[in-house]
C-alpha positions, 0 to 999 in steps of 0.5 A, a space after each residue: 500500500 503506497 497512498 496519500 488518501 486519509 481514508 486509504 491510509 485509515 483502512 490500511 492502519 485498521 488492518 494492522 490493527 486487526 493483526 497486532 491489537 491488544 484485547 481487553 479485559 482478563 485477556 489483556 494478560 495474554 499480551 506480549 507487544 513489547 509497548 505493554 510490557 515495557 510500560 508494565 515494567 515501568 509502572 510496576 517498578 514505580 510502585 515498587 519505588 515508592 515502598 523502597 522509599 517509604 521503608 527510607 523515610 522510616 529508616 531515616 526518623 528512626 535515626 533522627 534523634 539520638 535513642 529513638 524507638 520508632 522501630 525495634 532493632 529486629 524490624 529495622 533490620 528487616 526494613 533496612 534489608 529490604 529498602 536495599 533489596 527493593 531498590 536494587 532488585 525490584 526497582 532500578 534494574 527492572 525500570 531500565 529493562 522497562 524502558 528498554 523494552 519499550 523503547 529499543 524497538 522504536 529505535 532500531 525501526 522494528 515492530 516489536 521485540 524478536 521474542 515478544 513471549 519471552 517479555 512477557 514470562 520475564 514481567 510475570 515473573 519479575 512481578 510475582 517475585 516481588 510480591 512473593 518477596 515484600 509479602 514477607 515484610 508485611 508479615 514481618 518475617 522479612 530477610 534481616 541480613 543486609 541486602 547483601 545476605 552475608 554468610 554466616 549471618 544469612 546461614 540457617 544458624 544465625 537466621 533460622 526463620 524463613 526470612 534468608 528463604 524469602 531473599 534468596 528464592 525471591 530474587 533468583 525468581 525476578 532474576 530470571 526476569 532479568 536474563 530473559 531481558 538481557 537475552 531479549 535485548 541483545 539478540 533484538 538489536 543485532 538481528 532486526 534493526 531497520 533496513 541499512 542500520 548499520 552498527 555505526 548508525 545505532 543510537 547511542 541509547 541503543 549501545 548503551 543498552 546493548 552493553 547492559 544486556 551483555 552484562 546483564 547476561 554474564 553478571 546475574 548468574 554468579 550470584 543466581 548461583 550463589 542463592 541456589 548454593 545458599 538456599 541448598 546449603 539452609 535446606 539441605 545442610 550442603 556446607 558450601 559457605 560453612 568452614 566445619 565442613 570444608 566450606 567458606 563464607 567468603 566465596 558468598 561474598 566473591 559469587 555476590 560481588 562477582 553480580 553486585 559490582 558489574 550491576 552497578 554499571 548495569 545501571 549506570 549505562 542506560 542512565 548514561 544512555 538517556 544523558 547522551 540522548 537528551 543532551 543532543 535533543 535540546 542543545 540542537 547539536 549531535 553529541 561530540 564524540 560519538 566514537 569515543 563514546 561508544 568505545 567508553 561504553 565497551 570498556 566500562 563493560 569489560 572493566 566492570 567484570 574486573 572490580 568486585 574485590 574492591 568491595 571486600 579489601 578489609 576481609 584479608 584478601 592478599 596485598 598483592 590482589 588488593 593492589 591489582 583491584 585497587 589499581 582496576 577501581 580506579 582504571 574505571 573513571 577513564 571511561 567515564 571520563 570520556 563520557 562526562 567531556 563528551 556531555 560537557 562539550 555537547 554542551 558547550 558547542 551546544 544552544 541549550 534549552 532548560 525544559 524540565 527534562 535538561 534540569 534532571 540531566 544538569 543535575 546527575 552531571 553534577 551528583 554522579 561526578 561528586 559520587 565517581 570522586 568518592 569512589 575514587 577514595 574508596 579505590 584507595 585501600 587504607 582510605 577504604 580500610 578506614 570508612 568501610 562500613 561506615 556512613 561514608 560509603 551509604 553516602 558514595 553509593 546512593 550519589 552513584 545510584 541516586 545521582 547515576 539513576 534516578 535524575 537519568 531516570 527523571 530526565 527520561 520519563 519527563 523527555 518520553 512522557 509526551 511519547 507514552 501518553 501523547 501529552 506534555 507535563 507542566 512545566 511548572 510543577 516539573 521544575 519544583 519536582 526537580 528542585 526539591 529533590 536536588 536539594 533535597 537529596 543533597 542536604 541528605 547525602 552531603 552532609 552524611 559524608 561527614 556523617 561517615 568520616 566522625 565514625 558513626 557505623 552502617 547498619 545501627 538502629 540508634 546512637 548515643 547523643 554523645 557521639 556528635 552525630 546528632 545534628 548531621 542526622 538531623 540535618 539528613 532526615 530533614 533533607 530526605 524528608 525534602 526530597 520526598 516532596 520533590 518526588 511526590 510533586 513529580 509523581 503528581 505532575 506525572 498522573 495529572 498530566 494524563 488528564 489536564 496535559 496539553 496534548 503533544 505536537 509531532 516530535 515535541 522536542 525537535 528529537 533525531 531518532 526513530 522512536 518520534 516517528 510513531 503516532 503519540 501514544 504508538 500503536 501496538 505494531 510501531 510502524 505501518 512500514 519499516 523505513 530505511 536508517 542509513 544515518 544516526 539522525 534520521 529526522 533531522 536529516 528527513 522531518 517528513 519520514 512519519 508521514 511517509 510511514 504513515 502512508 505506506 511508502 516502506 518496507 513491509 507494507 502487506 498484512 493480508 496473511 494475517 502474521 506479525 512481520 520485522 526485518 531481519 537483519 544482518 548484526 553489523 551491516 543492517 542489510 535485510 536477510 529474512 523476514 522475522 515472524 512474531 508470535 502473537 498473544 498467548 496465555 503461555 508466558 503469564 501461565 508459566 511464570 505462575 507455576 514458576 511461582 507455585 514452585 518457589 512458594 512450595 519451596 518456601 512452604 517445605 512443600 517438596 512434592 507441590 514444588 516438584 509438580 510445580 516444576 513439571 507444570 512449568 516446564 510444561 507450559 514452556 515446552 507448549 511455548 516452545 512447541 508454538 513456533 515455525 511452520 505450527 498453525 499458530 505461527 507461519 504454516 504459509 511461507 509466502 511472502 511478497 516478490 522480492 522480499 527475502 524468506 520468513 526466517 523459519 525457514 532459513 538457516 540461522 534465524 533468531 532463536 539460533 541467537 537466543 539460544 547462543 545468548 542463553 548459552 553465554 549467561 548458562 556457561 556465566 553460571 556453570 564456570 561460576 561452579 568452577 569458580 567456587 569448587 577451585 576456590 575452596 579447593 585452594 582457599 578455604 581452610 578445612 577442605 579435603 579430599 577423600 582418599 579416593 574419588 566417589 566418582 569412578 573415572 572409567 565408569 563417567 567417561 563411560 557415561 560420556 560416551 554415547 552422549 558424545 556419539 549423540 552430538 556427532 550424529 546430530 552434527 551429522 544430521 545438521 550437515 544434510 539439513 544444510 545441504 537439503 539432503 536429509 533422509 528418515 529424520 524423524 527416525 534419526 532424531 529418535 535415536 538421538 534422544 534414545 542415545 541421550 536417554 542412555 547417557 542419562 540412566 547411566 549418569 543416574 546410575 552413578 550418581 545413585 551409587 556415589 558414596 557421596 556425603 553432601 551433608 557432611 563434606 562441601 567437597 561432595 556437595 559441589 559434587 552433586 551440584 555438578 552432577 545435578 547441573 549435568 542431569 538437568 542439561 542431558 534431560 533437556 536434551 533428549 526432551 528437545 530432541 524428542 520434540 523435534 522428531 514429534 515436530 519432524 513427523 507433523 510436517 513443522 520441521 525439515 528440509 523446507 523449515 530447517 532451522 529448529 535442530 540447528 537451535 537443538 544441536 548448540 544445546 547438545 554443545 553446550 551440554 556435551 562440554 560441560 559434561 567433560 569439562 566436569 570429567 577434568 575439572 572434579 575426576 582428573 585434576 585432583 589426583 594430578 595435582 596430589 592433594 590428599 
């Protein structure tokens, strides 16, 4: 369609209505348009926002006065526990993927994110997590061991009630909402931007992202990890984190900050992200130094992953190591440092315009510069040893993450808000919203430096008023109490102006990239055709490109075969490859992440047998997901396409599962080398580790049972092969075989695992053990299921040589699980007797 006839145009959008329309009612839960999920996100991490800040506001009349009693010591430790838990896992991770997930696909000229059903489990799951883990506040049985739950103090012994239970279930559960993100993100925005959106062209939001992602995907699983060991180890009596048993608390610490260091950074990039695009809007001029910012970007990623020590220079890690940290903590400022003079030049070469969303940008220039100062102090060891645990540091952190975060954050919402409603805030109350908690915040986190520096303690629920830090308290309460009516004026602005604002022009601020194309609010489907982006700016350089796209002048224009279409793309040119079939709305991802958290309270409840059928209920309805896909009557039966177009990408050779399952892959072998991290550790480090005299593993019998494994990965690679070459013969026949061999190797490793003389009560060496173990029966398993699936898929005509590409997503899961299998074989069988230690 090509027409610039209103009513040819209204009928063409109805069409696409019909197609990419979201229901109402009861199935509004069925959703996976990437706009309603990522508003979801957005709205469900304000409310969460406001209880984080509400536990603040009592945290902070608590320590007013000297000696007051508003809160018992055991409440406070729970309301302290849980701001720090709310705020970092239940608001500012999931608020960034929000906009994220709302925004990318604007960017980059797609229709929707590449697995719209993925989004969708990852927000049921990040909000029944949530309320799975602040149920345990209102029941006061909350976590009350910081929020970073330090062993011993987290540990069965220390905190025997349910609620260690709560953290480390409740978060691994949002945590799995935060690597589908990452997955989601990263393989969305190499595999289907726009048509000549080369990485050179991206926007620099779409880079800052792309780096979160990846970091996302490598960073959350050591602590996942670390809080299924943990949640074993309270459960089970496995000694991970136990000395007696050959354990250590201090590998809680390394898994944690292994997590905790790159997450910082995972919140600062997209702050960063939203900076780097509002600046160029109002100073009417393309940020200096686009290439060296997104160099920064790259390197603050990889040097983030080489930081988390720093955290724990006064637990006794050697000189030697402190100095490396010390040295790499401060490495990191040359990055940001980059970036900051690229911002300050846009600036200066700029004509800037103060509208509410540059305030909030002006002001994280000026607190998160402040706050990457103190934390060059804290690089430096003896001035750490000093002020560790101090008010310092709650200082540092909350100017790095308050400043980082939140104005970035501020900036973004009043700079999209005319996007998400298609109305412009009051200018007005916007700029007291801004002002009060500038100073707000200041008055509160100033003067708490000092508050650190006389020596007052973190994590103390009173003082004695002889200490001198009375009036520095009070002085910081009254501030956040300022701040708090900066944040309440904001939130009123924001809620009035979806009913009073002055309704948005096209492009309120004279914006350059993509997402101001669409009609304010967007429609479900973004655009009606998919423009060409060979340029960063795309509508400074054409300001008519929304009405071209409106009319039907693009790509992608025929919606008559009733599929949700984007391009496919290839990851460095942008050049199109296929045509990317989008699933549509689907009760799967709600009702999975609903048995997902059946699992998680039965396991918090004791309830073994519900958690089992729980689990089976969940893999069940991801299997059904999984089973929705290619040529399946609910996905893309007809193959046809338009003269000239490229294929559906179910029936080429590498579509976009081949990359999420390469992604998945990447963040599944971050958690398993993060088990080899932890079983070389206490191998090396910790004090009472032994090994018994002989391996409860026998050598000969587990390369034994490696064998057909091994046999299984040749014959699918095999099979691969003659699907490539389209020569493939009796595949159904085939793919059962494989399963049978899978099937074999795992009764096998059953077999083995059943008749081990482990003890993983007793020795932490036989629990690591029988996590290893655990992890590779879980991995073979998936793999005989997949593979049987795909014969299932094979006989029902949804696979094969004319839809070929499924096995090749199945196979890399066989990769994967095959190395592990050996890498277990040399790392727990092989090594130890070589190295001798007995």
């Amino acid at each position: 369609m090509s027409s610039d006839d209103p009513q040819a145009a209204q009928d063409f959008h109805h069409q696409f209505d019909k197609v990419w329309g979201n229901p109402r009612g009861l199935l509004a839960l069925t959703i996976v348009n990437h706009t309603t999920i990522g508003l979801r996100f957005m709205v469900t991490g304000g409310v969460f926002f406001l209880i984080g800040g509400l536990l603040a506001m009592l945290i902070r009349t608590q320590l007013a006065l000297p000696g007051h009693d508003l809160l018992t010591p055991e409440i406070y430790n729970q309301v302290f526990t849980m701001h720090g838990t709310i705020m970092m896992f239940l608001f500012a991770v999931p608020v960034m993927e929000g906009f994220a997930i709302y925004l990318i696909p604007k960017m980059i000229g797609a229709r929707d994110l590449v697995f719209p059903r993925l989004s969708a489990f990852g927000y049921w799951c990040y909000l029944l997590g949530g309320i799975i883990l602040t149920s345990s506040l209102v029941m006061e049985i909350a976590p009350a061991s910081g929020w970073f739950m330090y062993t011993p103090l987290s540990s069965a012994v220390y905190s025997p009630g349910p609620g260690s239970d709560f953290w480390l279930l409740g978060v691994t559960f949002v945590e799995i909402s935060a690597v589908s993100a990452g997955v989601e993100l990263v393989v969305s925005i190499m595999r289907t931007r726009t048509r000549d959106m080369g990485l050179q062209h991206m926007p620099l939001f779409v880079w800052y992202i792309l780096a979160m992602a990846l970091m996302i995907v490598f960073g959350f699983p050591p602590l996942i990890l670390g809080s299924i060991l943990l949640e074993l180890e309270r459960a089970a009596g496995m000694p991970f984190f136990d000395v007696a048993g050959g354990g250590d608390p201090i590998l809680w610490q390394h898994l944690f900050w292994l997590f905790g260091h790159p997450e910082v950074y995972i919140l600062f990039l997209p702050a960063a992200g939203i900076i780097s695009t509002i600046l160029p809007v109002f100073c009417r001029r393309p940020i200096a130094g686009y290439r060296w910012v997104v160099l920064a970007i790259i390197t603050t990623g990889f040097i983030s992953f080489g930081l988390w020590v720093h955290h724990m220079f006064t637990v006794g890690i050697p000189h030697l190591a402190q100095a490396f940290f010390s040295a790499a903590s401060m490495m990191v400022a040359i990055p940001t440092a980059i970036q900051v003079f690229a911002w300050l030049a846009t600036l200066w070469n700029g004509r800037p315009t103060y509208e509410p969303p540059m305030l909030w940008a002006l002001g994280f220039l000026f607190i998160f510069v402040a706050g990457g100062l103190t934390g060059v102090m804290l690089a430096l060891v003896p001035f750490d040893w000093q002020v560790h645990d101090t008010h310092f540091v709650v200082a540092h952190f909350h100017f790095v993450l308050v400043g980082g975060v939140i104005f970035p954050l501020m900036a973004g919402i009043y700079y999209w808000l005319p996007h998400f409603s298609g109305r412009m805030p009051h200018r007005s109350l916007a700029r007291w919203g801004f002002w009060l908690t500038f100073i707000g915040f200041n008055a509160t986190f100033i003067i708490m430096h000092v508050t650190g520096l006389l020596g007052m303690p973190r994590r103390i629920y009173t003082y004695d008023a002889d200490l001198g830090w009375d009036l520095p308290n009070l002085i910081s309460s009254v501030g956040s109490f300022i701040m708090a009516a900066g944040v309440a004026a904001c939130l009123l602005d924001i809620v009035l102006h979806f009913r009073f604002g002055k309704s948005a022009e096209r492009n309120p601020w004279g914006a350059d990239t993509l997402e101001w194309t669409t009609s304010l609010p967007p429609s479900a489907y973004n655009f009606a055709t998919l423009p060409p982006c060979p340029t960063r700016h795309p509508l400074w350089d054409n300001p008519d490109l929304q009405s071209t796209i409106e009319h039907g002048h693009h790509d992608l224009a025929t919606i008559d075969h009733g599929r949700r279409e984007t391009w496919g793309s290839d990851p460095i040119t942008g050049k199109v490859r296929e045509i990317i079939h989008l699933p549509g709305n689907s009760w799967l991802p709600f009702l999975g992440a609903v048995a997902t958290a059946g699992l998680c309270i039965s396991l918090l409840s004791k309830q073994y047998e519900f958690a089992v059928a729980a689990a089976l209920l969940s893999l069940t309805f991801l299997l059904r997901w999984s089973w929705e896909n290619g040529a399946h009557p609910k996905a893309a039966p007809n193959a046809e396409v338009v003269e000239g177009d490229p294929p559906l990408h179910s029936r080429t050779h590498d579509g976009p599962g081949l990359w999420g399952m390469n992604v998945t892959l990447l963040a599944n072998g971050s958690l398993f080398m993060s088990l080899l991290f932890g079983w070389f550790y206490l191998w090396t480090v910790a004090p009472q580790w032994q090994f018994p005299e002989q391996s409860p593993l026998s050598a000969n019998l587990f390369a034994l049972a490696g064998i057909p494994l091994s046999l299984a990965l040749l014959w699918f690679k095999t099979i691969i092969k003659h699907l490539k070459s389209e020569t493939t013969k009796r595949l159904t026949q085939q793919l059962w075989g494989i399963s049978l061999l899978g099937t074999i190797h795992l009764a096998s490793l059953i077999g083995l695992y059943v008749l081990a003389p482990l003890n993983a009560q007793k020795s932490a060496h036989d629990a690591v053990i029988t996590v290893m173990l655990l992890y590779q029966m879980l991995h073979s398993g998936l793999a005989v299921i997949l593979t049987a699936l795909q014969a299932l898929r094979v006989h029902k005509g949804y696979v094969g040589e004319m839809a070929p590409y499924e096995p090749m997503v199945v196979e890399r899961w066989w990769v994967y699980t095959t190395g592990v299998f050996w890498l277990i074989f040399i790392a727990a069988i092989i090594m130890p007797p070589i190295w001798n230690i007995n």
